[in-house]
C-alpha positions in Angstrom: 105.2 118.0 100.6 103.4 120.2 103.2 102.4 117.9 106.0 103.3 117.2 109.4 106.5 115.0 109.6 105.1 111.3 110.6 107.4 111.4 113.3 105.1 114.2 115.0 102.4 112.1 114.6 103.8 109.1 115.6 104.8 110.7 118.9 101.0 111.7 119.3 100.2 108.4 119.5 102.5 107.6 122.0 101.5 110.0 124.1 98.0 109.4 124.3 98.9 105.8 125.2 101.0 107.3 127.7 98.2 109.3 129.2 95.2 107.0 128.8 96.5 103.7 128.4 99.7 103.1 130.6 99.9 99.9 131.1 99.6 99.5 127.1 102.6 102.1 126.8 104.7 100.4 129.9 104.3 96.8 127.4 104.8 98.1 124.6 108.4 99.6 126.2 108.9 95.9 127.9 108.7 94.3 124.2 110.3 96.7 122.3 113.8 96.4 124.4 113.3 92.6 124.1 113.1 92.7 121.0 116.6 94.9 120.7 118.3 92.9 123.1 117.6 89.6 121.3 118.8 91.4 117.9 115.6 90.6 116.3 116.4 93.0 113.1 120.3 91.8 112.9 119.0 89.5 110.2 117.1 91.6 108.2 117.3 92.6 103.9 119.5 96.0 104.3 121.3 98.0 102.0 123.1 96.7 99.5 121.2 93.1 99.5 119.2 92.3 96.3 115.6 91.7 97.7 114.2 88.2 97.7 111.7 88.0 94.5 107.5 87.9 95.1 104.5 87.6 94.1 101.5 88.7 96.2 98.1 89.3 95.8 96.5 93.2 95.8 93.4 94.0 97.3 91.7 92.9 93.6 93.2 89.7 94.0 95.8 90.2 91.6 99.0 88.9 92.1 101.7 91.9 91.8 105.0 90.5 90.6 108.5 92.2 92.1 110.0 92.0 88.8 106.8 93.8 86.8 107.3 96.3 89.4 111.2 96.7 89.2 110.8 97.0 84.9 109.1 100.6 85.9 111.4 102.3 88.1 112.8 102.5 91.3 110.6 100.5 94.1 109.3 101.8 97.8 108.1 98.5 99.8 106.6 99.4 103.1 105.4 96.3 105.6 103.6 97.2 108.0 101.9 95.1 111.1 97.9 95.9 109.7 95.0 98.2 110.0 94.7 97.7 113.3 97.6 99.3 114.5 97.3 103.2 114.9 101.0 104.3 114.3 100.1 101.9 111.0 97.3 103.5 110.2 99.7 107.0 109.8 102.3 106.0 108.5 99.8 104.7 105.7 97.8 108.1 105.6 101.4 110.0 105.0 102.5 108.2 102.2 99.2 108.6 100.5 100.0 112.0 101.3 103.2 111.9 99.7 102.4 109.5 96.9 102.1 112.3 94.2 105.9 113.1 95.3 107.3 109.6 95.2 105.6 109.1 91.9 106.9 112.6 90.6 110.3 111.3 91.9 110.2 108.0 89.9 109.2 106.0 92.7 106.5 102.9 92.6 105.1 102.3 96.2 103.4 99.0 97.7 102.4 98.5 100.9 102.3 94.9 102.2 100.7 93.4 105.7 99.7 89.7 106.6 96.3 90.5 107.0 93.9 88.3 105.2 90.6 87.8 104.1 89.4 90.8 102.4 91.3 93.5 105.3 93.7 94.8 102.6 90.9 95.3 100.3 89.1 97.2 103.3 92.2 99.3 104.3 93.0 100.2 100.5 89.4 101.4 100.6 89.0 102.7 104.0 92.1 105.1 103.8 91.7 105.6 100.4 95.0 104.8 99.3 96.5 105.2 95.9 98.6 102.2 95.9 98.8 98.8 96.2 98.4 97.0 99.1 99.2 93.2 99.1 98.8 90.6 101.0 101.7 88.6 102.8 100.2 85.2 102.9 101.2 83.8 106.5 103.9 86.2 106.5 106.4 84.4 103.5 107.5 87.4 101.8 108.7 89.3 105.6 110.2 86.0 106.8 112.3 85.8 102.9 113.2 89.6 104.7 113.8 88.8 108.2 111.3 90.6 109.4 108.9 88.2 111.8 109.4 87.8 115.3 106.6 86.0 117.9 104.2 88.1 120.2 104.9 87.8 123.6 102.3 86.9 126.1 102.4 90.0 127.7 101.3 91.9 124.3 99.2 89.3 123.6 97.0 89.0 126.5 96.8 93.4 126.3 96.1 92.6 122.6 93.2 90.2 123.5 91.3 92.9 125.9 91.1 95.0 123.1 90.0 93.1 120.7 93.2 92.7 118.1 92.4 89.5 117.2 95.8 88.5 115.4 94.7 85.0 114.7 92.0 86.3 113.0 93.3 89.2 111.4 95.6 87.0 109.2 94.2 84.1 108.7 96.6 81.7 110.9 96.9 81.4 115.1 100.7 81.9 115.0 100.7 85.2 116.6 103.9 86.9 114.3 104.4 89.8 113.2 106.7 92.0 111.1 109.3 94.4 112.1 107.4 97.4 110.4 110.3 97.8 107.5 110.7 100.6 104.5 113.1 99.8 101.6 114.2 101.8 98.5 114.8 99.5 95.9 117.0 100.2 92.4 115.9 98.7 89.2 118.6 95.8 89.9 116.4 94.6 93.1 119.4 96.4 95.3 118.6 98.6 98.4 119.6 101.6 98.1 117.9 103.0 101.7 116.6 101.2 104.8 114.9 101.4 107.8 114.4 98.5 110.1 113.5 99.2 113.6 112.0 96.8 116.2 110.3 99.9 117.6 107.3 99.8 115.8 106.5 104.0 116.8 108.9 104.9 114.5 108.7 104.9 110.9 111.1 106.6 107.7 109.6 109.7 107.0 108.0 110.4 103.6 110.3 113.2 102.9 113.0 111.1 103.4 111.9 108.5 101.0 111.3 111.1 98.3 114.9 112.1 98.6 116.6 108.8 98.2 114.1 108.3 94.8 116.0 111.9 93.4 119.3 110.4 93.8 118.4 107.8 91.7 117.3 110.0 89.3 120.6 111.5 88.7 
């Protein structure tokens, strides 16, 4: 695995907002410590918890069952907030990146996001990624992992000017969205790695992913 860690790039985004779009990167700080100081994540699956079963639909429209997935290996499950969002839109570039690792470590990935109507079809196309990516329905499967927490009207209004339409994005006007979330998942539905953070610029690196899948191979 030979690229840049995600975190680099992660902090490249943030500092373009910091330079071009300030007021973007001063909200984006206001919500983020909100969301810390409310314990927004306290609730969330973490290691050791069995993960609540699914079934969601891929980009083909296929439903993708947690227990078909399970039967195969070891399970990475990444939720992320949707194409929209730039630190997203790496974090989904560096596992396809790294997907010939995780698979070579006995790993399965899926990525899931709420948006709807043919966007995961778009993003599995436009990034060309190698995995599935399925579609939360109104966000049941990251509520079942404590994940969802409301946009607040400050991010909203910034979102409005340009142009993230959440509403329309995913198919409902609630305005939620998921702590982006990575879990490592056994064959017995147990976590056996986590990371939740309400700070949506930080992801778990590939790398790291790849590592916890070896242990399990021992």
């Amino acid at each position: 695995m030979n690229a840049r860690p995600l975190s680099q790039r992660l902090s490249e985004i943030s500092g373009r907002h910091a330079r071009e779009r300030q007021h973007v990167a001063s909200a984006y700080e206001r919500m983020i410590a909100g969301l810390v100081a409310r314990g927004v994540a306290a609730g969330a699956v973490s290691v050791g918890d069995i993960i609540p079963p699914f079934a969601l639909p891929n980009a083909e429209g296929r439903f993708v069952h947690s227990a078909d997935l399970l039967s195969s290996g070891p399970l990475v499950i990444s939720f992320y907030r949707g194409s929209w969002c730039f630190y997203c839109e790496s974090e989904l570039t560096a596992l396809r990146d790294a997907q010939a690792d995780i698979v070579a470590a006995g790993g399965r990935l899926v990525a899931v996001s709420a948006e709807a109507g043919g966007r995961t079809a778009a993003t599995k196309r436009d990034f060309k990624l190698p995995f599935d990516v399925l579609c939360d329905i109104d966000l049941g499967l990251s509520l079942s992992f404590g994940l969802v927490f409301p946009v607040d009207d400050e991010v909203r209004r910034i979102y409005g000017e340009i142009g993230f339409d959440l509403a329309r994005f995913n198919g409902n006007d609630s305005w939620f969205l998921p702590i982006p979330a990575t879990y490592v998942v056994g064959t017995d539905g147990r976590v056996v790695a986590a990371h939740v953070d309400p700070d949506f610029r930080r992801r778990m690196e590939p790398a790291d992913i790849v590592a916890t899948l070896l242990t399990l191979k021992r």
